[in-house]
PQR file with spaces between the fields and no chain letter, atoms N, CA, C, O and H, PARSE charges and radii, in Angstrom:
ATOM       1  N    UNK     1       0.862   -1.177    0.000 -0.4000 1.5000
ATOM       2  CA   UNK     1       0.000    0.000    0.000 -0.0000 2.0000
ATOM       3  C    UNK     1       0.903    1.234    0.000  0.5500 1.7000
ATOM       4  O    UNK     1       1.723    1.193    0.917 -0.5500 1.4000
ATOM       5  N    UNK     2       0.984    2.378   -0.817 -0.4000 1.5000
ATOM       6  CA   UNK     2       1.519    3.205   -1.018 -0.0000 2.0000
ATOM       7  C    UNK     2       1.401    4.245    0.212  0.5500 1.7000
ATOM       8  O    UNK     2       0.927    3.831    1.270 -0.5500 1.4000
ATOM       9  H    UNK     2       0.318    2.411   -1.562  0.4000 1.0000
ATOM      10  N    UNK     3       1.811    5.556    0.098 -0.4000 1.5000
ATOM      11  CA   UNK     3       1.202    6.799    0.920 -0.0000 2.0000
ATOM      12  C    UNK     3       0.621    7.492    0.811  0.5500 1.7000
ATOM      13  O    UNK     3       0.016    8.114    1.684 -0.5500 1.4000
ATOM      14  H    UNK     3       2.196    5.893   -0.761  0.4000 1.0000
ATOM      15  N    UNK     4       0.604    7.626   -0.319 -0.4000 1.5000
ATOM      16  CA   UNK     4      -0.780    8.079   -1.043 -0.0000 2.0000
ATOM      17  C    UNK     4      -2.181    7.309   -0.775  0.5500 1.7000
ATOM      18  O    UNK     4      -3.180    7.996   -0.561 -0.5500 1.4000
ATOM      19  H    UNK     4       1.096    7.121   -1.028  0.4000 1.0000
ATOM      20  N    UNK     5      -2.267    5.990   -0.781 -0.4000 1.5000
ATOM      21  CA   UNK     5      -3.285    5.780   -0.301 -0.0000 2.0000
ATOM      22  C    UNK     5      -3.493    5.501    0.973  0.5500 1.7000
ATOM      23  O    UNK     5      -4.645    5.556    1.402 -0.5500 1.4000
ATOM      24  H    UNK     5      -1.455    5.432   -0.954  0.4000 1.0000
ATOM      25  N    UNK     6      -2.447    5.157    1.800 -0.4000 1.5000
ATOM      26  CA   UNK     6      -2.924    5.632    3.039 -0.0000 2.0000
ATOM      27  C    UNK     6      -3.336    6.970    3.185  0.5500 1.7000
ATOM      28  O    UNK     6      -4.389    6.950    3.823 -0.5500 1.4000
ATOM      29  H    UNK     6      -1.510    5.112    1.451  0.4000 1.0000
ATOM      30  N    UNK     7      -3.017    8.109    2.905 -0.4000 1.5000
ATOM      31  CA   UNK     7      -3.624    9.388    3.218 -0.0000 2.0000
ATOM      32  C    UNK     7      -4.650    9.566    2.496  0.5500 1.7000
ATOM      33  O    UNK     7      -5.289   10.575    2.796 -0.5500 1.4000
ATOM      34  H    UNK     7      -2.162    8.126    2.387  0.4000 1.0000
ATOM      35  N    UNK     8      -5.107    8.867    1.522 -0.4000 1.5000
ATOM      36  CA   UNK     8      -6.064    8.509    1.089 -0.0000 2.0000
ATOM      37  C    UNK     8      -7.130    8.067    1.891  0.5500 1.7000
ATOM      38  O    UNK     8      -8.047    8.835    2.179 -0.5500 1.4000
ATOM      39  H    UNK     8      -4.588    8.048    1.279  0.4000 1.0000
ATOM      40  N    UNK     9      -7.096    6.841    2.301 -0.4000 1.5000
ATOM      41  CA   UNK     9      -8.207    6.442    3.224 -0.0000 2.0000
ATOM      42  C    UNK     9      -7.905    6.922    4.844  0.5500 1.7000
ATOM      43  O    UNK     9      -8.675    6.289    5.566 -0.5500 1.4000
ATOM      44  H    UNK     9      -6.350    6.216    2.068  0.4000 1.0000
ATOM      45  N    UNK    10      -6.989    7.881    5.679 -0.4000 1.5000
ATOM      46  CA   UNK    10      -6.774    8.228    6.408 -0.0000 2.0000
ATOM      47  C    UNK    10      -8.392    9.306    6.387  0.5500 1.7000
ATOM      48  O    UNK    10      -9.514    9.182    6.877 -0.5500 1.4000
ATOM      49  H    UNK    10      -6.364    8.395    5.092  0.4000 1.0000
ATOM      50  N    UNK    11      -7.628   10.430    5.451 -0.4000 1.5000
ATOM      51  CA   UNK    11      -9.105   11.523    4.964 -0.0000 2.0000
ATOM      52  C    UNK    11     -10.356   10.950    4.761  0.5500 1.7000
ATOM      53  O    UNK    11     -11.324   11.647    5.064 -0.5500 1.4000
ATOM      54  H    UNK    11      -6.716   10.531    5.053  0.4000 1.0000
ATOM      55  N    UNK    12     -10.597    9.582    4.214 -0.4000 1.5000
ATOM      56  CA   UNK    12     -12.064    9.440    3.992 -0.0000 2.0000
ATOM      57  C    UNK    12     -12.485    8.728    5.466  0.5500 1.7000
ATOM      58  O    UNK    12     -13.708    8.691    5.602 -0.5500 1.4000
ATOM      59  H    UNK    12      -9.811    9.016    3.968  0.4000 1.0000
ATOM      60  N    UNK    13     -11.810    8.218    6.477 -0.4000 1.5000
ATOM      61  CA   UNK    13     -11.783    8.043    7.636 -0.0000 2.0000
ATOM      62  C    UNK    13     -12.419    9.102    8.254  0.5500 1.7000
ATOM      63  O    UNK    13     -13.498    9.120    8.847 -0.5500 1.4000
ATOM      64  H    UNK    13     -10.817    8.248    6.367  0.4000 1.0000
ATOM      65  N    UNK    14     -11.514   10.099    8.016 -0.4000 1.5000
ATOM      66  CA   UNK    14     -11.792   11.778    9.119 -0.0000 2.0000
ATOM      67  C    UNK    14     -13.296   12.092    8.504  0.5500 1.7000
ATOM      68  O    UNK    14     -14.079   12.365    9.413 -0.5500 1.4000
ATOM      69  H    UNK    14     -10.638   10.084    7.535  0.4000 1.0000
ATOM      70  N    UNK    15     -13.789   12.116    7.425 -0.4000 1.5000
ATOM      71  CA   UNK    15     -14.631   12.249    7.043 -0.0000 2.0000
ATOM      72  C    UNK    15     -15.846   11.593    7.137  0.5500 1.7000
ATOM      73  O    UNK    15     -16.933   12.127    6.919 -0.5500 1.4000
ATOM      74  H    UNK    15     -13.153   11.894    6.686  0.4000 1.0000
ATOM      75  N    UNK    16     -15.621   10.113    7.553 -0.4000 1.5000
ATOM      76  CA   UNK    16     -16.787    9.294    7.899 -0.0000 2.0000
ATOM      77  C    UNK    16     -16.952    9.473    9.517  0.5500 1.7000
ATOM      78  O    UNK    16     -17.988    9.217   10.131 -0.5500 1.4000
ATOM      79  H    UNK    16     -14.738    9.679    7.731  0.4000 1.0000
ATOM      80  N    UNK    17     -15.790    9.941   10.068 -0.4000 1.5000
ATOM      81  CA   UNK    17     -15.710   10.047   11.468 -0.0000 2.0000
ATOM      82  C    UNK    17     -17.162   11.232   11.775  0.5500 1.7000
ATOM      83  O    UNK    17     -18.321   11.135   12.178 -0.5500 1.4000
ATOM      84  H    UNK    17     -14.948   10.149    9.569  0.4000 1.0000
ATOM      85  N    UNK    18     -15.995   12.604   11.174 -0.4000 1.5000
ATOM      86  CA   UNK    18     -17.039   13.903   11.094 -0.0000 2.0000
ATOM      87  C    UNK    18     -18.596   13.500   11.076  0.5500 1.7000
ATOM      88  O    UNK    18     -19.412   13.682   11.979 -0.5500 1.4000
ATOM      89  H    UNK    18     -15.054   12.683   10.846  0.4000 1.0000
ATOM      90  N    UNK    19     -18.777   12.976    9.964 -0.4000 1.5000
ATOM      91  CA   UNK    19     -20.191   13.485    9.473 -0.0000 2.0000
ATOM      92  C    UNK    19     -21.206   11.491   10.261  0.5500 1.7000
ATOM      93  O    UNK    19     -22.419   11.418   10.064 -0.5500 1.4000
ATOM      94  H    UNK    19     -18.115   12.828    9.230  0.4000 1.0000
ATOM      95  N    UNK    20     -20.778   10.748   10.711 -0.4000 1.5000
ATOM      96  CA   UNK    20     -21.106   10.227   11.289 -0.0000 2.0000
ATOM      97  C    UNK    20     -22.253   10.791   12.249  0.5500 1.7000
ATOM      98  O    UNK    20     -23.430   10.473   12.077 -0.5500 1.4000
ATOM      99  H    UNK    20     -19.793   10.808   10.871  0.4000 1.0000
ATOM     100  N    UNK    21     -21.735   11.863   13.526 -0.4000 1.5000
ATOM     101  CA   UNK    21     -22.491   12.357   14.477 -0.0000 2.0000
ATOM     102  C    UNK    21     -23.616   13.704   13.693  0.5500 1.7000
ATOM     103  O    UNK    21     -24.464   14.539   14.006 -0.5500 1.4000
ATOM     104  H    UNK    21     -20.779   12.121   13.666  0.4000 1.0000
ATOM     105  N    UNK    22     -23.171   13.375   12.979 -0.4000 1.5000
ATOM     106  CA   UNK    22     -24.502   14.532   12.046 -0.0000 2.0000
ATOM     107  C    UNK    22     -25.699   13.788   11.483  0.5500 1.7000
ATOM     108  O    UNK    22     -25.732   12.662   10.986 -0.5500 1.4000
ATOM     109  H    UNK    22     -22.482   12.696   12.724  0.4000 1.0000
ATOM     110  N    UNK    23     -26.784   14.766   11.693 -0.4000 1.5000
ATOM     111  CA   UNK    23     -27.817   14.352   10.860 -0.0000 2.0000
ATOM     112  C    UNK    23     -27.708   14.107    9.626  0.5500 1.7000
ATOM     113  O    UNK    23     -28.798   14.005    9.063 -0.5500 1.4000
ATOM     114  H    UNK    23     -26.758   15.681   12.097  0.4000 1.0000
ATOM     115  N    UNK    24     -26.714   13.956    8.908 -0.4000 1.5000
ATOM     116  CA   UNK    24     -26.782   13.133    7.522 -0.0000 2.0000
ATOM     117  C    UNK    24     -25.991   12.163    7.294  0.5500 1.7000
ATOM     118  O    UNK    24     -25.301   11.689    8.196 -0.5500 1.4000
ATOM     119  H    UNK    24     -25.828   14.038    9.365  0.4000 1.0000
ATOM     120  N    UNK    25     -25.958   11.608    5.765 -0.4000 1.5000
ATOM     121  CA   UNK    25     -25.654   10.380    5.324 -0.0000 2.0000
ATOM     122  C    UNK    25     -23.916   10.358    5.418  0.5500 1.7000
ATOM     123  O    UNK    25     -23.186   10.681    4.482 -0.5500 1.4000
ATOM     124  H    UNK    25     -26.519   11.993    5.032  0.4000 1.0000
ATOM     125  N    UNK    26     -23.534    9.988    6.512 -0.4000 1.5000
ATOM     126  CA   UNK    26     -22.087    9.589    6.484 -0.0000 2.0000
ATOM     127  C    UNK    26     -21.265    9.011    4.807  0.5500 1.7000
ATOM     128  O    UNK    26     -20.296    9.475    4.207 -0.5500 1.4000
ATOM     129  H    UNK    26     -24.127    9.725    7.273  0.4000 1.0000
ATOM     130  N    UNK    27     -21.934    8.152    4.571 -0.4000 1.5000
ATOM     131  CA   UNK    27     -21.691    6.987    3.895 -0.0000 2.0000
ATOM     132  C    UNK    27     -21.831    7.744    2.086  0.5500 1.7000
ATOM     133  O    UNK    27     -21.190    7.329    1.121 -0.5500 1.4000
ATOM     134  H    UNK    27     -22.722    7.775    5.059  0.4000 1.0000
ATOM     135  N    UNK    28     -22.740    8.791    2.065 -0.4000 1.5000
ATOM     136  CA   UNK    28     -23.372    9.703    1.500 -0.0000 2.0000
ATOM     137  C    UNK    28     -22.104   10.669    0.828  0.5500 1.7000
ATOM     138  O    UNK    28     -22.022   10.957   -0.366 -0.5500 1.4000
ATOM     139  H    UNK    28     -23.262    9.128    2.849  0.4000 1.0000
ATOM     140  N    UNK    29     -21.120   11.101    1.930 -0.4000 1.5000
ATOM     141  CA   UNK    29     -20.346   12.096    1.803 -0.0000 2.0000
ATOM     142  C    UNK    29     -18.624   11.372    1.501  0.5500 1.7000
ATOM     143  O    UNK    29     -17.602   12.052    1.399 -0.5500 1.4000
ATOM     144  H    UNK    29     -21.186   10.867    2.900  0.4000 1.0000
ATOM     145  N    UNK    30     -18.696    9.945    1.412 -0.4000 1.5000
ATOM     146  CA   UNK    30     -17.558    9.014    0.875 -0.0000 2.0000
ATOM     147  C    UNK    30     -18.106    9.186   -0.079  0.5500 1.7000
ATOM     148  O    UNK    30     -17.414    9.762   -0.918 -0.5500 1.4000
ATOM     149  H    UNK    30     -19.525    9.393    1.494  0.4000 1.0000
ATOM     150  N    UNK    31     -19.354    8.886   -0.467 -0.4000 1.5000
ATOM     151  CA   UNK    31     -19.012    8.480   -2.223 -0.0000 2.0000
ATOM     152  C    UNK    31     -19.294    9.738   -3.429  0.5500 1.7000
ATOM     153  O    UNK    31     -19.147    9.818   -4.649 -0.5500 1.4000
ATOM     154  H    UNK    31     -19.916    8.418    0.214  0.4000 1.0000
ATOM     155  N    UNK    32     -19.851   10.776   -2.177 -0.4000 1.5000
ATOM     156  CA   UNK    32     -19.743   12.321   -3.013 -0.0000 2.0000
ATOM     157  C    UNK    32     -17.838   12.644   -3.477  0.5500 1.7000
ATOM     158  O    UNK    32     -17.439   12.942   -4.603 -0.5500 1.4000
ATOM     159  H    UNK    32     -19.971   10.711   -1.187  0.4000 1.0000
ATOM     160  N    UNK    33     -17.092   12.488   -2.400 -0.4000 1.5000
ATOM     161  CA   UNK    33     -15.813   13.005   -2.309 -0.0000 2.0000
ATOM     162  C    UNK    33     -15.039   12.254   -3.097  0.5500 1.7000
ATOM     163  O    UNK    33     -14.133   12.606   -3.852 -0.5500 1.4000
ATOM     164  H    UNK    33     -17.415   12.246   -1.485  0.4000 1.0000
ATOM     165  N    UNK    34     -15.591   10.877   -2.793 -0.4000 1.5000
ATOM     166  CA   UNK    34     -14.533    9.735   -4.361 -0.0000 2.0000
ATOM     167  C    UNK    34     -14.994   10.019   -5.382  0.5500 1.7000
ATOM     168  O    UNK    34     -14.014    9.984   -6.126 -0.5500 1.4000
ATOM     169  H    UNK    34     -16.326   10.591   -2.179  0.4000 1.0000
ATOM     170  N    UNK    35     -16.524   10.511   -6.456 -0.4000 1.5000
ATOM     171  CA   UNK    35     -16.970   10.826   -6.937 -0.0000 2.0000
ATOM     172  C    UNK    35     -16.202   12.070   -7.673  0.5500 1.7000
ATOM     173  O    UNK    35     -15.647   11.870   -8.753 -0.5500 1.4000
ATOM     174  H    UNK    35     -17.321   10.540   -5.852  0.4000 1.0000
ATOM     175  N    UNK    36     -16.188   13.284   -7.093 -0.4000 1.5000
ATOM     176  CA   UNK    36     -16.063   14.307   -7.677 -0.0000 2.0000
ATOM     177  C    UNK    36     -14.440   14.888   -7.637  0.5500 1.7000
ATOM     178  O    UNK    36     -14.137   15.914   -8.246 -0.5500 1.4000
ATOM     179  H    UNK    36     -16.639   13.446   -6.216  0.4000 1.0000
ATOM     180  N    UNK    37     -13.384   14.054   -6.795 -0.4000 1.5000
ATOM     181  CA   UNK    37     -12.305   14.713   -6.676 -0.0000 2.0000
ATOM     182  C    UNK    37     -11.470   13.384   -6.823  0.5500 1.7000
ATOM     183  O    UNK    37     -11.247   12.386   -6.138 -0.5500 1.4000
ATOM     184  H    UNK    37     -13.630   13.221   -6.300  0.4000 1.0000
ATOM     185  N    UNK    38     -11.042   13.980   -8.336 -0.4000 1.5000
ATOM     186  CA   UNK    38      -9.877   13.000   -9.196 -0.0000 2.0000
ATOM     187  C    UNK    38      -9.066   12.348   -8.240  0.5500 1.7000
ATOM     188  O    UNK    38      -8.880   11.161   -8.507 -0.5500 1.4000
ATOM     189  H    UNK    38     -11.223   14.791   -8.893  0.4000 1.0000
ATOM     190  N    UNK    39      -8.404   12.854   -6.970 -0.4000 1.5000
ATOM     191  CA   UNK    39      -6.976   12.844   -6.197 -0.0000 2.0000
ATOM     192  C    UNK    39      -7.183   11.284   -5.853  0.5500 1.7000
ATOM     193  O    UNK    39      -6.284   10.453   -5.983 -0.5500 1.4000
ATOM     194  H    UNK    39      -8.555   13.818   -6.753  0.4000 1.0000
ATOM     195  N    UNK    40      -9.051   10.864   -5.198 -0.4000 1.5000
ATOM     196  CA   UNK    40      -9.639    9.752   -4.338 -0.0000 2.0000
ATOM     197  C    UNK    40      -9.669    8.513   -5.579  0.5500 1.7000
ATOM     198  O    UNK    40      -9.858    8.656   -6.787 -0.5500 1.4000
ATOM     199  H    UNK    40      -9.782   11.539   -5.092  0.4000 1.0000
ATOM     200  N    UNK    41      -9.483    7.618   -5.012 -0.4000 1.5000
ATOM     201  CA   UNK    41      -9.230    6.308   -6.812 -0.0000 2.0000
ATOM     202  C    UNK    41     -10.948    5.907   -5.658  0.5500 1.7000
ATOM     203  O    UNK    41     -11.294    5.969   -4.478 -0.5500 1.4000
ATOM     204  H    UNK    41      -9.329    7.503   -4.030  0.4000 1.0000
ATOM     205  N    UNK    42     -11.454    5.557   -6.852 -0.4000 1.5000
ATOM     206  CA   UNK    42     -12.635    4.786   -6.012 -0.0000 2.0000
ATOM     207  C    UNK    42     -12.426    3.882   -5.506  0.5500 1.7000
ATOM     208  O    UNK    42     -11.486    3.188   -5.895 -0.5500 1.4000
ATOM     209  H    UNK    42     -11.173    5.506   -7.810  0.4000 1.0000
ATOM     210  N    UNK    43     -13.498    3.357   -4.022 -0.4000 1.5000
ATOM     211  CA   UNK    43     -12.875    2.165   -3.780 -0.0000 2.0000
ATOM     212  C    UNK    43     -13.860    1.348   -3.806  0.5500 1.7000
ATOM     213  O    UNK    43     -14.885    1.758   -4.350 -0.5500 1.4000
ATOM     214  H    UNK    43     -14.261    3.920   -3.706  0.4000 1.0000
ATOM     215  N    UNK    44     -13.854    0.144   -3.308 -0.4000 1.5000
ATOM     216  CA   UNK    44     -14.825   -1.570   -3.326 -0.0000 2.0000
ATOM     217  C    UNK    44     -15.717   -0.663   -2.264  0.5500 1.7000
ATOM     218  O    UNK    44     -15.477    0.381   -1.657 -0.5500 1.4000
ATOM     219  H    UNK    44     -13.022   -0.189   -2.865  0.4000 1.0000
ATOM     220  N    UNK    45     -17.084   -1.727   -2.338 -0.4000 1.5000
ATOM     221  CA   UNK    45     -18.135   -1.494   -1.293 -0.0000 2.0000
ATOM     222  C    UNK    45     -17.393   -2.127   -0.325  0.5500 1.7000
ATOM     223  O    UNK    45     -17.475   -1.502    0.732 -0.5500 1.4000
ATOM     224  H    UNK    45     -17.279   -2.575   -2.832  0.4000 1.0000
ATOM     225  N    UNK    46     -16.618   -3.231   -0.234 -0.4000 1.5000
ATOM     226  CA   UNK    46     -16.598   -4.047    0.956 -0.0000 2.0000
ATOM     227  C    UNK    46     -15.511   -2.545    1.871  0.5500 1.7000
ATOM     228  O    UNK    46     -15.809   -2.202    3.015 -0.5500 1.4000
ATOM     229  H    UNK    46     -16.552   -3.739   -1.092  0.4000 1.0000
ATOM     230  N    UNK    47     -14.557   -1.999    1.242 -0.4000 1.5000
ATOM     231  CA   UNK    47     -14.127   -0.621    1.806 -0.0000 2.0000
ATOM     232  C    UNK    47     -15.380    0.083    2.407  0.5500 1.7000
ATOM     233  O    UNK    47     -15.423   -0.083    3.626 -0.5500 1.4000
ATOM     234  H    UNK    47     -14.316   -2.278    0.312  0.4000 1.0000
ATOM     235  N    UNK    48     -16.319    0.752    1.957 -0.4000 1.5000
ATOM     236  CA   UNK    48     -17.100    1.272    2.368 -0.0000 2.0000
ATOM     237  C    UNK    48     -18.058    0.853    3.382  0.5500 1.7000
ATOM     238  O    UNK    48     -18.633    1.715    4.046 -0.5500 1.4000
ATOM     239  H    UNK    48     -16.285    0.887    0.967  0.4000 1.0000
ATOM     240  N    UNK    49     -18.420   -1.116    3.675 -0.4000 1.5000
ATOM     241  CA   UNK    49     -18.842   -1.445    4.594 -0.0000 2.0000
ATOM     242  C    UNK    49     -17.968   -1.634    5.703  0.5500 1.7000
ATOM     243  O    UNK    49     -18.637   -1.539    6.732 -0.5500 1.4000
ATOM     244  H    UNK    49     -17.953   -1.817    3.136  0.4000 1.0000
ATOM     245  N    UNK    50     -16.647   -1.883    5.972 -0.4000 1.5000
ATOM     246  CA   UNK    50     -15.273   -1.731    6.958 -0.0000 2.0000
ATOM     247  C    UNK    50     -15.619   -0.152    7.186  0.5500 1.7000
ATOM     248  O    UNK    50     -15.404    0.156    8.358 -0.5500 1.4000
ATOM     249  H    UNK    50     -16.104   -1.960    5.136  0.4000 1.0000
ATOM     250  N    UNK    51     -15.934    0.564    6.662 -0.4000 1.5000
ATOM     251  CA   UNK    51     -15.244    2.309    7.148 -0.0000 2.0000
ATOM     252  C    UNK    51     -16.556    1.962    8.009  0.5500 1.7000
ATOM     253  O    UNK    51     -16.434    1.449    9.121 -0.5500 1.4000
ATOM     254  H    UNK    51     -16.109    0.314    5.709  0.4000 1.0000
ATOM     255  N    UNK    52     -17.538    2.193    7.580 -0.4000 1.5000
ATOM     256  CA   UNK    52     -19.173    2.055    8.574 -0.0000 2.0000
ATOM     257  C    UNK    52     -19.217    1.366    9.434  0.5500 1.7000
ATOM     258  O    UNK    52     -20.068    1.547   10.305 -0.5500 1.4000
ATOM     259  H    UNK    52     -17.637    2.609    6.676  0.4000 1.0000
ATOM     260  N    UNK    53     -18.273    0.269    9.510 -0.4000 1.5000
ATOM     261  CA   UNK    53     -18.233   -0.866   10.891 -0.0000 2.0000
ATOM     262  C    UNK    53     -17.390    0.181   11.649  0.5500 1.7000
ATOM     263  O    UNK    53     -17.742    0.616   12.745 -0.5500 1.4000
ATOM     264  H    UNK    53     -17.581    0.122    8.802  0.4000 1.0000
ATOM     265  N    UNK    54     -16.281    0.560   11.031 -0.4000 1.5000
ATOM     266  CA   UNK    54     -15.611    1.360   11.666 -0.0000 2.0000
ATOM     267  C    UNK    54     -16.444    2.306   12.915  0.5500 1.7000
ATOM     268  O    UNK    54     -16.367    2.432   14.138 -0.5500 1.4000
ATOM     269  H    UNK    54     -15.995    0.206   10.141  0.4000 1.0000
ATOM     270  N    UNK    55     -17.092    2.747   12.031 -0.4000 1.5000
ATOM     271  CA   UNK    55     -17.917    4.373   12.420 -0.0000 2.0000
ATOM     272  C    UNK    55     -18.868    4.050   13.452  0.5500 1.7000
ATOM     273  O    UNK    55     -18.865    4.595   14.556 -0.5500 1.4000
ATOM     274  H    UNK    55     -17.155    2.645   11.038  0.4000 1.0000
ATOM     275  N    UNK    56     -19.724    3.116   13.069 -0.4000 1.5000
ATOM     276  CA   UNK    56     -20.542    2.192   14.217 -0.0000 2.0000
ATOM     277  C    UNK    56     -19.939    1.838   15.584  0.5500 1.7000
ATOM     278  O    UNK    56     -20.197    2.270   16.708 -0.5500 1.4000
ATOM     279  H    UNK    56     -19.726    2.673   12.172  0.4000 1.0000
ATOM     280  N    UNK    57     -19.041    0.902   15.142 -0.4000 1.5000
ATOM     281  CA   UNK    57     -18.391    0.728   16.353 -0.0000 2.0000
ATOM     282  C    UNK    57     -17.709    1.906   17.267  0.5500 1.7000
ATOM     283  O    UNK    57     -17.624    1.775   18.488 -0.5500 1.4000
ATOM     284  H    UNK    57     -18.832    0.551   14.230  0.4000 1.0000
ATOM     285  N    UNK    58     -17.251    3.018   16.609 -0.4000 1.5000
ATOM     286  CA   UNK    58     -16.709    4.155   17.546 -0.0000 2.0000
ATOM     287  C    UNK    58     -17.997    4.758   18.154  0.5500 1.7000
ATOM     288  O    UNK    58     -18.014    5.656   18.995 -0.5500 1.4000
ATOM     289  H    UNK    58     -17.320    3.124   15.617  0.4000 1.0000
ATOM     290  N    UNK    59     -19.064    4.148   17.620 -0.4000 1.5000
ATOM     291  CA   UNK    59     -20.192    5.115   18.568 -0.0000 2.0000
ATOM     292  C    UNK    59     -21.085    4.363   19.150  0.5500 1.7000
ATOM     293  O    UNK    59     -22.014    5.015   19.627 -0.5500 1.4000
ATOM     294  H    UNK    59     -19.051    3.418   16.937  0.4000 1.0000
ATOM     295  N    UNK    60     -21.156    3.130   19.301 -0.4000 1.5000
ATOM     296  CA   UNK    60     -21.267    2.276   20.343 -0.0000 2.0000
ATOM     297  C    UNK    60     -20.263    2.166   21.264  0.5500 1.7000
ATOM     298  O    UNK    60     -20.544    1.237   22.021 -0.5500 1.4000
ATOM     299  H    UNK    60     -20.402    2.600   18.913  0.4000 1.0000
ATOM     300  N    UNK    61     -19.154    2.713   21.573 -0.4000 1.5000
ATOM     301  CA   UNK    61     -18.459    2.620   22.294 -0.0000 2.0000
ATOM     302  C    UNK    61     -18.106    3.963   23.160  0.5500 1.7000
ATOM     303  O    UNK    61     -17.661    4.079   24.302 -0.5500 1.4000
ATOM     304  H    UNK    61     -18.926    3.467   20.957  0.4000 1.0000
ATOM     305  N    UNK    62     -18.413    4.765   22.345 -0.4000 1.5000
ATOM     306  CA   UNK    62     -18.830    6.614   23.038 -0.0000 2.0000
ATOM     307  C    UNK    62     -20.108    6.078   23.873  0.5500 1.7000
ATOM     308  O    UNK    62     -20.096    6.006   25.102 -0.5500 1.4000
ATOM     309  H    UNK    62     -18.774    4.670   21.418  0.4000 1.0000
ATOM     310  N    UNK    63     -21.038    5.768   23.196 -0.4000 1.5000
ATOM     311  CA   UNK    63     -22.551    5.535   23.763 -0.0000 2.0000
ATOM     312  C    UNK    63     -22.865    4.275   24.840  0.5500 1.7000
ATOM     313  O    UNK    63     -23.990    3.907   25.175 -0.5500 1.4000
ATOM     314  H    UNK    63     -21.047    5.827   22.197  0.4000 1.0000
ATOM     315  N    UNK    64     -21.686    3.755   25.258 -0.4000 1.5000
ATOM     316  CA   UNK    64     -21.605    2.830   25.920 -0.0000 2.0000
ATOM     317  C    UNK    64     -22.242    2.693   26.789  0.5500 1.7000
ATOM     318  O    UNK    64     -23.212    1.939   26.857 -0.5500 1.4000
ATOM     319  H    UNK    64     -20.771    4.054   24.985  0.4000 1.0000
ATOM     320  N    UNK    65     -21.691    3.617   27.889 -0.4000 1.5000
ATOM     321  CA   UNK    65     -22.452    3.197   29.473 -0.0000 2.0000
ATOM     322  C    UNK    65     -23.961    3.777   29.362  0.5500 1.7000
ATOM     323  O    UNK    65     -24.662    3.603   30.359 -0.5500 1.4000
ATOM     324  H    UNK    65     -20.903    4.230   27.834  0.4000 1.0000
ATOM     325  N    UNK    66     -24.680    4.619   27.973 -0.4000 1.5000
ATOM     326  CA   UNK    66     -25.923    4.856   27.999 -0.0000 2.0000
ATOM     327  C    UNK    66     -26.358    3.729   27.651  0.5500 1.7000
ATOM     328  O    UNK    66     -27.494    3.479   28.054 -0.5500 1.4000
ATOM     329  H    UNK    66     -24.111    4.760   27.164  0.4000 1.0000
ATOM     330  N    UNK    67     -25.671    2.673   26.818 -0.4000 1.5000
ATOM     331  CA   UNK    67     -26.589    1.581   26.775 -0.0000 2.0000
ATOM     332  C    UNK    67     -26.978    0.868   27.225  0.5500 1.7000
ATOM     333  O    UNK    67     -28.086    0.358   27.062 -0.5500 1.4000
ATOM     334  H    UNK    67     -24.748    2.877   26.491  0.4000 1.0000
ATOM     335  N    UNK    68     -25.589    0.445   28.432 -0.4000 1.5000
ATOM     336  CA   UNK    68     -25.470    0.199   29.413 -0.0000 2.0000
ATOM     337  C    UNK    68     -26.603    0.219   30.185  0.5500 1.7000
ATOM     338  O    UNK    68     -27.142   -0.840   30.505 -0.5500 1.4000
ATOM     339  H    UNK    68     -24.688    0.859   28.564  0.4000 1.0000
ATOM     340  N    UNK    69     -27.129    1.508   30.600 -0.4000 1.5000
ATOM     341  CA   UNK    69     -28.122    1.998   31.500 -0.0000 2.0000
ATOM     342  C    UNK    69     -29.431    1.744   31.210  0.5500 1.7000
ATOM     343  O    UNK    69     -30.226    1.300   32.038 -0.5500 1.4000
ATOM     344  H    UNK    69     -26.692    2.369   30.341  0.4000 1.0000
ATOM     345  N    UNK    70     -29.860    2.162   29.367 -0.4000 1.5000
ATOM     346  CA   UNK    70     -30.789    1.239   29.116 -0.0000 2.0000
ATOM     347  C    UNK    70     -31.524    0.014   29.016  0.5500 1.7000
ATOM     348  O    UNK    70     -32.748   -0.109   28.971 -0.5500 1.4000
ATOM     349  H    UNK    70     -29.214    2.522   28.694  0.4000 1.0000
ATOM     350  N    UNK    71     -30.130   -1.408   28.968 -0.4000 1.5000
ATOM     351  CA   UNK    71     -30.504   -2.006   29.450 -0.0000 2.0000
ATOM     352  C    UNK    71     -30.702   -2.798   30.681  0.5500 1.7000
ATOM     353  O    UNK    71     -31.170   -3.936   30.709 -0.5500 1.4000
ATOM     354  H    UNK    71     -29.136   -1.309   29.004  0.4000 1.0000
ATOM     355  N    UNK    72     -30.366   -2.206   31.547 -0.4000 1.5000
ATOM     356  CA   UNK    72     -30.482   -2.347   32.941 -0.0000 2.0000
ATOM     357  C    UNK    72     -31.794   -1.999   33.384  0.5500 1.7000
ATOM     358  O    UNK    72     -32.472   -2.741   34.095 -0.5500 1.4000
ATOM     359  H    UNK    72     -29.986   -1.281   31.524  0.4000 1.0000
ATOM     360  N    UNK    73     -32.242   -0.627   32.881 -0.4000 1.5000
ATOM     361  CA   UNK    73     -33.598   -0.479   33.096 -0.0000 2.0000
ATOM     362  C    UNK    73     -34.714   -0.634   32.114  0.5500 1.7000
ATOM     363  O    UNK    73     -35.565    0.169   31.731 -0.5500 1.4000
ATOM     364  H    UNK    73     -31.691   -0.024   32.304  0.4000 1.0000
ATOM     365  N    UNK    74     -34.527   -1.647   31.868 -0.4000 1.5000
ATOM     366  CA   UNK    74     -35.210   -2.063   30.386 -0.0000 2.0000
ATOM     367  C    UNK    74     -36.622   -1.923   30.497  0.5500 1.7000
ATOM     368  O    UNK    74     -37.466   -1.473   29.723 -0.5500 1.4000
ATOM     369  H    UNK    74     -33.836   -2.299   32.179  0.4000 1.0000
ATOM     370  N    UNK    75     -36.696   -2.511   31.873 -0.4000 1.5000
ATOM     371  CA   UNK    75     -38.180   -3.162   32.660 -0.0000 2.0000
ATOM     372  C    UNK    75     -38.355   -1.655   33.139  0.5500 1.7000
ATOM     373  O    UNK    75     -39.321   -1.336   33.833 -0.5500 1.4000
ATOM     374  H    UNK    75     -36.010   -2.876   32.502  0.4000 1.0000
């Protein structure tokens, strides 16, 4: 893997990170940015389902001890 594409998928990282906690389409704003800016080589869906596991998992893990709490008081 070159360095280029690591800084490649480093940025579309920061970017799925960002727009994750926003009201819009995370997933939405990867394939706008590979789309329209030559620099990004497109990549596989299975890339794009890893970045979203990614993204998921960092916010089940922020959201932890609320879930925590929910299910404790489930009842």
């Amino acid at each position: 893997m070159s360095v280029d594409n690591i800084i490649q998928v480093i940025i579309l990282g920061i970017i799925e990170g960002i727009t994750e906690f926003l009201p819009i389409s995370s997933t939405g704003h990867l394939l706008i940015v590979q789309q329209f800016d030559e620099y990004f080589t497109r990549r596989s869906d299975a890339f794009t389902i890893v970045i979203q596991l990614g993204a998921i998992l960092a916010v089940v893990i922020f959201y932890w001890p609320t879930l925590i709490d929910l299910a404790k008081n489930w009842r």
